[in-house]
C-alpha positions as CSV (number, residue, x, y, z in Angstrom):
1,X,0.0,0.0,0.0
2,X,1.2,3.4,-0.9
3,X,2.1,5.6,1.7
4,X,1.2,9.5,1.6
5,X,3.2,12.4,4.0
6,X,1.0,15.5,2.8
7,X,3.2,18.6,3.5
8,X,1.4,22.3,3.3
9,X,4.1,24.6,2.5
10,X,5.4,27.6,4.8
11,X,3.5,30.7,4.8
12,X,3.7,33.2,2.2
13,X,2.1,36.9,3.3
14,X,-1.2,36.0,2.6
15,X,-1.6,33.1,4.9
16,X,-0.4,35.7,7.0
17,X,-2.8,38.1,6.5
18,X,-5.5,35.3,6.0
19,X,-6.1,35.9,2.5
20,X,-6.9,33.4,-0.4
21,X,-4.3,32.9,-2.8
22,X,-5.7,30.0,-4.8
23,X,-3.8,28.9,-7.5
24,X,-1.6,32.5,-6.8
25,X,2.1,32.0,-7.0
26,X,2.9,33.5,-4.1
27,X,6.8,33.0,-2.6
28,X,7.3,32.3,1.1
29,X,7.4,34.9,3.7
30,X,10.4,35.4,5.7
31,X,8.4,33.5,8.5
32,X,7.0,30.8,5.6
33,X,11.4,30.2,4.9
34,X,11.4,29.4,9.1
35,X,8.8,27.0,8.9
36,X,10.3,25.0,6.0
37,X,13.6,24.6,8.1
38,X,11.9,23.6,10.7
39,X,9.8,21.0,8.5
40,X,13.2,20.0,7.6
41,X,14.2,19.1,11.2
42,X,10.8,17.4,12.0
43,X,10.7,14.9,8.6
44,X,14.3,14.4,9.0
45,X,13.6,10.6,10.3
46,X,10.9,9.7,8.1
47,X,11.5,7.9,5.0
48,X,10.8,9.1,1.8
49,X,10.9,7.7,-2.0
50,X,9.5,10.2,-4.0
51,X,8.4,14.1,-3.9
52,X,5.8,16.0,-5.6
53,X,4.4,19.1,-5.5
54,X,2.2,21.8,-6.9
55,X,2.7,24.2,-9.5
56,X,3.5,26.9,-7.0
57,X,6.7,28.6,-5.2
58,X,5.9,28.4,-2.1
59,X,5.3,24.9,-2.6
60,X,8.4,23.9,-4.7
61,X,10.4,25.4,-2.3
62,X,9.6,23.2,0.2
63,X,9.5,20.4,-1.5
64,X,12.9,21.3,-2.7
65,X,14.4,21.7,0.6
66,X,12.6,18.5,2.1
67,X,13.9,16.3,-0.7
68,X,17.4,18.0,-0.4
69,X,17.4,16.6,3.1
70,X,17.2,12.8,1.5
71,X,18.9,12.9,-2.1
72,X,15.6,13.3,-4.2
73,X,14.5,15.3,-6.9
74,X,11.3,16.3,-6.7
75,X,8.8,16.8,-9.2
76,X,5.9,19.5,-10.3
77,X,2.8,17.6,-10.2
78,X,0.2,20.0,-12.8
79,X,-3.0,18.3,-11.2
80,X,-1.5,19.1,-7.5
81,X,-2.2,22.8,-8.2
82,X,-4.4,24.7,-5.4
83,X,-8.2,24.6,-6.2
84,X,-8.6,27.9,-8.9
85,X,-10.9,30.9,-5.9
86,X,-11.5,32.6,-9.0
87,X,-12.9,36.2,-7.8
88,X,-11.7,35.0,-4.7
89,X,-8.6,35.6,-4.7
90,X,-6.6,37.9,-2.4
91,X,-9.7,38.1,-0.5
92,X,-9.8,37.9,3.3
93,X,-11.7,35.0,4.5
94,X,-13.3,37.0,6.6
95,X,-14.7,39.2,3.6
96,X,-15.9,35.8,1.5
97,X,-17.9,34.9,4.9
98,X,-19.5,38.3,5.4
99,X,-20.1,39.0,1.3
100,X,-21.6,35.1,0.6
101,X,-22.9,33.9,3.4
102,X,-24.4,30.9,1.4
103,X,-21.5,29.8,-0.7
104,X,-19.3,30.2,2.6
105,X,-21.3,28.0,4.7
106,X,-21.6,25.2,1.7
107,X,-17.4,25.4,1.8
108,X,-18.4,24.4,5.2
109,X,-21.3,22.2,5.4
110,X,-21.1,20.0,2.0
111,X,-18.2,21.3,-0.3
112,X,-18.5,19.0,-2.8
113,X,-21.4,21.3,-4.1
114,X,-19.8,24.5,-3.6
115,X,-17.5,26.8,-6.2
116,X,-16.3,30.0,-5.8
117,X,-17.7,32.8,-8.6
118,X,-15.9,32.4,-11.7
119,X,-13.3,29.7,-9.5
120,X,-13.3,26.1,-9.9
121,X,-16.2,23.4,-8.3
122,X,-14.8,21.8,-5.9
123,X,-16.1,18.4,-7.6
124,X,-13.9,19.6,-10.4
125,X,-11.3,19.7,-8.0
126,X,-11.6,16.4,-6.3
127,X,-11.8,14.3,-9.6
128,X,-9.2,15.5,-10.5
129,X,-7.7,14.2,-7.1
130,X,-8.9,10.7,-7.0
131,X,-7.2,10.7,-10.5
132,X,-3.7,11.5,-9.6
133,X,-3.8,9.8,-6.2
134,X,-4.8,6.5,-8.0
135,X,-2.2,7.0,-10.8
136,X,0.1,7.5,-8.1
137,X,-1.1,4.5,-5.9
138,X,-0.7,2.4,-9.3
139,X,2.9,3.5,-9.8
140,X,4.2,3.6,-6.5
141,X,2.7,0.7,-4.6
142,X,4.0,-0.1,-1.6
143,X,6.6,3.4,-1.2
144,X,6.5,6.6,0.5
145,X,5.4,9.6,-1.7
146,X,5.7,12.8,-0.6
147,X,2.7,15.3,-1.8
148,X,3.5,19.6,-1.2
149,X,0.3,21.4,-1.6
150,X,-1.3,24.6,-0.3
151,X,-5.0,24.4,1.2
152,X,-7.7,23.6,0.5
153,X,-6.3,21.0,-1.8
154,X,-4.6,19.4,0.7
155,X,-8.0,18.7,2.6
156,X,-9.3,17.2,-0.4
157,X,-5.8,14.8,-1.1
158,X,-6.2,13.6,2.8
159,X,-10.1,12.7,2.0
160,X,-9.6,11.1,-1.1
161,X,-6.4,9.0,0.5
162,X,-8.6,8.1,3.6
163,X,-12.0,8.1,1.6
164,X,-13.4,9.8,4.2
165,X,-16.2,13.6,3.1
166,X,-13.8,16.3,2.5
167,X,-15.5,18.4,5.8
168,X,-15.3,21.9,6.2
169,X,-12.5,23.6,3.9
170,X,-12.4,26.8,5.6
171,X,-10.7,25.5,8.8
172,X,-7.5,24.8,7.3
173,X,-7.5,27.3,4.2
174,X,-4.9,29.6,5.2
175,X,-2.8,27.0,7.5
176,X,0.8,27.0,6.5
177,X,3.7,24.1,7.5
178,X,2.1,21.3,8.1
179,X,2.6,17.4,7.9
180,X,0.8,14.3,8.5
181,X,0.9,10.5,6.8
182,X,-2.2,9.1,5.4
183,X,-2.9,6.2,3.8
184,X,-6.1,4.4,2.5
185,X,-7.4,2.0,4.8
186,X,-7.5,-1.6,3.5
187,X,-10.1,-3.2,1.9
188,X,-11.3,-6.8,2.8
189,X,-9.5,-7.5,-0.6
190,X,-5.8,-6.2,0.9
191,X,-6.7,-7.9,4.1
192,X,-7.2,-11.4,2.8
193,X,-4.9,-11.0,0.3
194,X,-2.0,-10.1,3.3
């Protein structure tokens, strides 16, 4: 079974400012370059055979300096980019909740349905998720693969990997330097088959 270590980037000023940047390319902050060295020192024991990311800066850079760290080259995954806020972007969140109160609370309460205005639906997005993660599940079975994305799109990966419902997107959209593992649970197939 393939195993996942989902890695948001460091900050860049708009996760400071909790703003959406989207499919912005947005470099880290000064404070975004801490958290990746500190990232560093916290995945330094845990294997790794491969590195992706997303079409971004913020998160190239930290995949670069993760995969430094253990002798990989890591590549720009196109269908990792960040889920397309459309007019959105640069927004506050706090000015998306007060402006579209309806489109904010489906983000929260069933996000498959929602889309930002003139963004991409977030069932766009997560097709094209459950693509890649089982293209990647196909041609890394049984490694470690390392996926750098910014939120939301990293909620969506860690959904899709555990097939649990995405959940609320807002609590984690402008979280920066993160990490956790995830991989899909086994099916009575895997079991049996152990």
């Amino acid at each position: 079974m393939t195993r996942f270590l989902l890695v948001r980037p460091g900050a860049t000023d708009f996760d400071e400012q909790g703003r959406l940047k989207g499919t912005l390319d947005i470099p880290l902050s000064s404070c975004g370059q801490q958290q990746v060295g500190q990232l560093v020192q916290e995945l330094a024991g845990q294997n790794l055979d491969f590195m992706y990311y997303s079409p971004c800066e913020c998160a190239q850079r930290t995949a670069e300096a993760l995969a430094l760290a253990r002798g990989l080259k890591p590549k720009v995954l196109a269908d990792l980019r960040n889920i397309d806020h459309g007019l959105w972007h640069g927004k506050l969140v706090d000015e998306v909740r007060q402006s579209q109160p309806k489109v904010y609370r489906l983000w929260q309460e069933n996000a498959e349905l929602a889309c930002a205005p003139g963004g991409e639906a977030v069932a766009d997005a997560l097709q094209r998720v459950t693509s890649t993660i089982e293209r990647l599940n196909w041609k890394h079975r049984n490694k470690s693969v390392g996926l750098v994305t910014s939120e939301p799109l990293l909620t969506i990966l860690r959904a899709v990997i555990q097939r649990n419902p995405i959940g609320d997107l807002w609590k984690t959209v402008c979280s920066p330097a993160g990490w956790q593992w995830a991989e899909a649970p086994a099916t009575a197939t895997q079991v049996r088959g152990a």
